[in-house]
C-alpha positions in Angstrom: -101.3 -35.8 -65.8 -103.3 -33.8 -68.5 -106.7 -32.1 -67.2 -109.3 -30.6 -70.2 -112.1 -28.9 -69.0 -114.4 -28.4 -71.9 -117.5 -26.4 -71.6 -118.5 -22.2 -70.4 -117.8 -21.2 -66.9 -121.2 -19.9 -66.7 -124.1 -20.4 -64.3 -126.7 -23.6 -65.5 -124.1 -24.9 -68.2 -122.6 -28.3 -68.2 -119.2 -27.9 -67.5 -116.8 -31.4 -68.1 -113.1 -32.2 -67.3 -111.7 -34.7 -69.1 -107.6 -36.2 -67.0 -105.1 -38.8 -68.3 -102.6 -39.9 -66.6 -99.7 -42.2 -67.6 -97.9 -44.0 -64.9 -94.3 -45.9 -65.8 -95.0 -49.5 -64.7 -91.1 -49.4 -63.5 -91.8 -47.0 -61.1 -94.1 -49.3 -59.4 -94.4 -53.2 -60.0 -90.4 -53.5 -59.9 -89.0 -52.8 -63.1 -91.6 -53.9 -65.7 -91.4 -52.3 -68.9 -93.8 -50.0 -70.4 -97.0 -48.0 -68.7 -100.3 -47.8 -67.9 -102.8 -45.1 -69.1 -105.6 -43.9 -67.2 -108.5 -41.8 -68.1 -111.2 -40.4 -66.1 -114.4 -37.4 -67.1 -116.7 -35.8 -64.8 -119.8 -33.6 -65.8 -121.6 -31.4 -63.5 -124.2 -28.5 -64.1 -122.6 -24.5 -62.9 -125.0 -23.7 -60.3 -127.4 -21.6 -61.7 -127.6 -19.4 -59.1 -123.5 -18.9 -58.8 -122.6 -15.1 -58.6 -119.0 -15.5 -61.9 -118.2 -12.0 -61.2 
């Protein structure tokens, strides 16, 4: 799994994460070959009135 957050760790900025993950289809469905990729991104606002420090 591979997490980027992109974005300032401040209060009222727009902070996003980006994750893939890769899962080996021959851990799971019985020995197919190859994988699958999955990719997910979330967005959400620092509360403004969030105390960093």
């Amino acid at each position: 799994m591979t997490i980027e957050p992109a974005g300032e760790l401040q209060p009222g900025e727009t902070l996003t994460v980006r994750s893939t993950c890769v899962y080996a289809l021959s851990d799971s469905v019985g020995g197919i070959p190859g994988s699958l990729t999955v990719n997910s991104q979330f967005s959400s606002m620092v509360d403004p009135n969030r105390s960093l420090g």
